[in-house]
C-alpha positions as CSV (number, residue, x, y, z in Angstrom):
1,X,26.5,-2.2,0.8
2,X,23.9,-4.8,0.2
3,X,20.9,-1.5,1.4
4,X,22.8,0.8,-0.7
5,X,22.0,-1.4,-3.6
6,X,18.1,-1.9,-2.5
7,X,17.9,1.6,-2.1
8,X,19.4,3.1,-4.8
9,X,16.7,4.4,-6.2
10,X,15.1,5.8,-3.5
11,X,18.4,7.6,-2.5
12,X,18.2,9.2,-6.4
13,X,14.8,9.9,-6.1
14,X,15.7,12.2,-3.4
15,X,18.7,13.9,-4.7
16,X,16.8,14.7,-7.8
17,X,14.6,16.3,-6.1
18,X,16.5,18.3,-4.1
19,X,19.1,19.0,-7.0
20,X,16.5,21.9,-8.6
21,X,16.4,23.5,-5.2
22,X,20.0,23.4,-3.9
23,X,20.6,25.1,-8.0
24,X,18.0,27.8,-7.6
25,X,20.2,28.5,-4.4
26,X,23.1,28.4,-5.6
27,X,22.0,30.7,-8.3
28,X,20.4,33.0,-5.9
29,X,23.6,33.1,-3.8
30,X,25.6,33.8,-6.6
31,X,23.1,36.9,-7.9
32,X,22.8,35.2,-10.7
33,X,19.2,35.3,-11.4
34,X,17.6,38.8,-13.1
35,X,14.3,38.8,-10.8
36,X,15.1,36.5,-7.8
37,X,10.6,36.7,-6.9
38,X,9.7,35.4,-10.4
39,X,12.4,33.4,-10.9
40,X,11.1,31.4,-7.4
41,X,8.1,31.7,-7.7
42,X,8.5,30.1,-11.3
43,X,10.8,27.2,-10.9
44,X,9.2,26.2,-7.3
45,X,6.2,26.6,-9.2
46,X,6.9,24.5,-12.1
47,X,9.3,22.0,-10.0
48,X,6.7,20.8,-7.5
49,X,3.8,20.0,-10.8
50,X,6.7,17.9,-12.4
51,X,7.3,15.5,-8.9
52,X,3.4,15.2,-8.3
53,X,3.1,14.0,-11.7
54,X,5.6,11.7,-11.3
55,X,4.3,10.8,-8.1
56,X,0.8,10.2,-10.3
57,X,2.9,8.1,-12.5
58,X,4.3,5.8,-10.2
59,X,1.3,3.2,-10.2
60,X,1.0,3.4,-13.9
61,X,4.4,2.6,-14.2
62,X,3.9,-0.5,-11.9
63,X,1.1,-1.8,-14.1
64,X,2.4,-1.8,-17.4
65,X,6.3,-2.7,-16.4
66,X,5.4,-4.8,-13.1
67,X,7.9,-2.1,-11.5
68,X,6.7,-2.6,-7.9
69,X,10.1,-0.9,-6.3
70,X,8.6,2.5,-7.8
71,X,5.8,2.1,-5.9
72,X,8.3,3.3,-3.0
73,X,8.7,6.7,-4.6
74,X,5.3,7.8,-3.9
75,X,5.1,9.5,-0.8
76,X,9.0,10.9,-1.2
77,X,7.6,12.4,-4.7
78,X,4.6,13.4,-3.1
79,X,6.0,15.0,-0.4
80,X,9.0,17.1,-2.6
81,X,5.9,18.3,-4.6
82,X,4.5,19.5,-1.5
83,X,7.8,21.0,0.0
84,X,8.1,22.7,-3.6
85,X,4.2,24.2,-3.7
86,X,5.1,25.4,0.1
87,X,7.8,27.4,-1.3
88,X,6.1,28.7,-4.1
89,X,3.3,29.8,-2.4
90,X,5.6,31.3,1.0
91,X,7.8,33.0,-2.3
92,X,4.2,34.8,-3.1
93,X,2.6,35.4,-0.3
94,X,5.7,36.4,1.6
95,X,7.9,37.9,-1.3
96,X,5.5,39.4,-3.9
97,X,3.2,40.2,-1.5
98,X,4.8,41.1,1.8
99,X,2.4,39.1,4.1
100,X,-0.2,42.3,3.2
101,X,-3.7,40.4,3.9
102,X,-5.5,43.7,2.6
103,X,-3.3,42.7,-1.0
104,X,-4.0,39.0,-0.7
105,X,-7.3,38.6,0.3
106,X,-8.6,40.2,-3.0
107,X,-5.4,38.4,-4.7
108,X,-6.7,34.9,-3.8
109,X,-10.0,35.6,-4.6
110,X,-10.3,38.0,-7.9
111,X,-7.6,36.1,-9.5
112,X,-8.6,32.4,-10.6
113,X,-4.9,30.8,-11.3
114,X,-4.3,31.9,-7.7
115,X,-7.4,30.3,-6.2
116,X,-6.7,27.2,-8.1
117,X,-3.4,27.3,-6.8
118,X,-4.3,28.0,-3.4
119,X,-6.4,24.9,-4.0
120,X,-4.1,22.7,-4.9
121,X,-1.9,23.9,-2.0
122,X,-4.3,22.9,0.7
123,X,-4.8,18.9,-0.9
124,X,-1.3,18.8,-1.0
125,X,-1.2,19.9,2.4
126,X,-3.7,17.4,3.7
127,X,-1.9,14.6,2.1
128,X,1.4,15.5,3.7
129,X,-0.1,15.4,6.9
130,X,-2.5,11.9,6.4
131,X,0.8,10.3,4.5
132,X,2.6,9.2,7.8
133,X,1.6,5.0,8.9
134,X,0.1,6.3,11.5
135,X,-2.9,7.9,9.6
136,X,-2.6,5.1,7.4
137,X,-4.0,3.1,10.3
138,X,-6.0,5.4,11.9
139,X,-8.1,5.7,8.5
140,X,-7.8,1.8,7.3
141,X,-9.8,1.4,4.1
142,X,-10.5,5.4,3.5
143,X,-6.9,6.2,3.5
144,X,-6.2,5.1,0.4
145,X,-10.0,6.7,-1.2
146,X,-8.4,10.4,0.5
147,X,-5.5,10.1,-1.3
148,X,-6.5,9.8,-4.5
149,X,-7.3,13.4,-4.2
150,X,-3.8,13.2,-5.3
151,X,-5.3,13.5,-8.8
152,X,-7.6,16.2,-7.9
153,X,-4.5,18.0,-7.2
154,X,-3.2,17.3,-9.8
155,X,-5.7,18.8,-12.5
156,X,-5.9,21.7,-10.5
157,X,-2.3,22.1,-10.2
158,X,-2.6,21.9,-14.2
159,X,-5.5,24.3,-14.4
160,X,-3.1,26.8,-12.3
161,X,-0.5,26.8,-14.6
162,X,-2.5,26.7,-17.7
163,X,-4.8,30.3,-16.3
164,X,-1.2,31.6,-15.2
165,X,0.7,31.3,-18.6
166,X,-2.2,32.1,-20.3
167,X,-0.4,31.2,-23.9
168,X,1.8,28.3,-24.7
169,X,1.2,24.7,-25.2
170,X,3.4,23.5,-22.0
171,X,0.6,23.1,-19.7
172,X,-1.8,21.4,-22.1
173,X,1.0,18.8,-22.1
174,X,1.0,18.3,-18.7
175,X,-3.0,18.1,-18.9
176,X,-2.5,15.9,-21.6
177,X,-0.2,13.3,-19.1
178,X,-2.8,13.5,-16.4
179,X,-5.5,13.1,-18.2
180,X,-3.8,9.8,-19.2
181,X,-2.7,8.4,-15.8
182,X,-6.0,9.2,-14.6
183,X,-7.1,6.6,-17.6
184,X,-4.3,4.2,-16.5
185,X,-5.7,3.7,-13.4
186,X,-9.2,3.1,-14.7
187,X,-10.6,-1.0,-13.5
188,X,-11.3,-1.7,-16.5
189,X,-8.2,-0.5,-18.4
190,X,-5.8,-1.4,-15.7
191,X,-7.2,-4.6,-16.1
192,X,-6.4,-5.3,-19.7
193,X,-2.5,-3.5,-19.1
194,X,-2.3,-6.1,-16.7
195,X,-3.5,-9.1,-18.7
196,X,-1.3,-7.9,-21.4
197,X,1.8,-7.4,-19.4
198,X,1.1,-11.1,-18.1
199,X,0.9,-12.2,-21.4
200,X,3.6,-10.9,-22.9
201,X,5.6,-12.6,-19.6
202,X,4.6,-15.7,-20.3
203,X,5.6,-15.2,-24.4
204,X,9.3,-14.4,-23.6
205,X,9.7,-17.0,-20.7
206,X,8.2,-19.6,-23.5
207,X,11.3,-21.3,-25.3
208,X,10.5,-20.6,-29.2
209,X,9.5,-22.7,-30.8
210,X,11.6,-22.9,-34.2
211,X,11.0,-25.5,-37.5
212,X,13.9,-26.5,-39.8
């Protein structure tokens, strides 16, 4: 009971994430959805750029609110958003285009959204792979520099959606949240966040000071 309770958000962290998947299956069984391709490749799509931006969001989170149990929920975020991309991409290589490398060669490479997806694919890829303790080791101080390719990823996971949809303001919100975690974890601004979280800690543990 007592690591059901220290784990408790971990354990929702990964039902969440598996929740949009086990529906789109459900769904699927059930011939409920229209156009079973694009409704995959869409919600897959869409699905793993919401965990790796809250996988970007975990730090942030942990320097304004001090939050250091989120911190956990990196790599299980991370990793969701890569299992998610994976299906995406297997949905339309292997769906839409029927594993046809004459088709997908000029697909990858005459259409940008697909280039910058199959981009973002291979960084999420590589940091699936280097996210085990073991590469953690094996790379000491430059693990942590590789992964902040996380962010690379993410922009271009943004860029794919936003050349895809081609109309809409959904993806320039999503930009717009990057853009400001990648701020957030500025030295010089996640220095003051800090100072002012501190501050503001030692305020309300202060006893007030009242004058009648």
């Amino acid at each position: 009971m007592r690591t059901l309770r220290a784990r408790w958000l971990q354990i929702l962290t990964h039902v969440a994430a598996l929740l949009p998947l086990a529906w789109l299956a459900w769904e699927y069984w059930q011939g409920l959805l229209f156009d079973p391709v694009q409704a995959i490749t869409t919600r897959t799509g869409k699905t793993a750029l919401v965990l790796l931006v809250l996988s970007l969001a975990c730090t942030p989170i942990n320097i304004v609110f001090g939050l250091k149990p989120v911190l956990r929920l990196r790599r299980p975020l991370g990793l969701y958003a890569f299992m998610y991309a994976a299906l995406h991409g297997l949905t339309f290589v292997g769906l839409d285009y029927g594993l046809d490398l004459d088709l997908l060669g000029p697909a990858i490479l005459d259409q940008r959204f697909v280039l910058a997806g199959f981009a973002t694919f291979l960084l999420l890829l590589l940091l699936a792979i280097t996210s085990t303790r073991a590469w953690q080791k094996r790379l000491g101080k430059g693990w942590q520099r590789l992964h902040r390719l996380a962010y690379l990823a993410g922009i271009l996971a943004v860029v794919h959606f936003a050349w895809l949809a081609k109309v809409g303001t959904e993806p320039l919100r999503y930009g717009a949240i990057v853009a400001l975690l990648l701020v957030m974890r500025l030295p010089w601004f996640r220095k003051a966040l800090t100072k002012a979280r501190h501050q503001l800690k030692k305020t309300e543990e202060s006893p007030a000071d009242l004058t009648f």
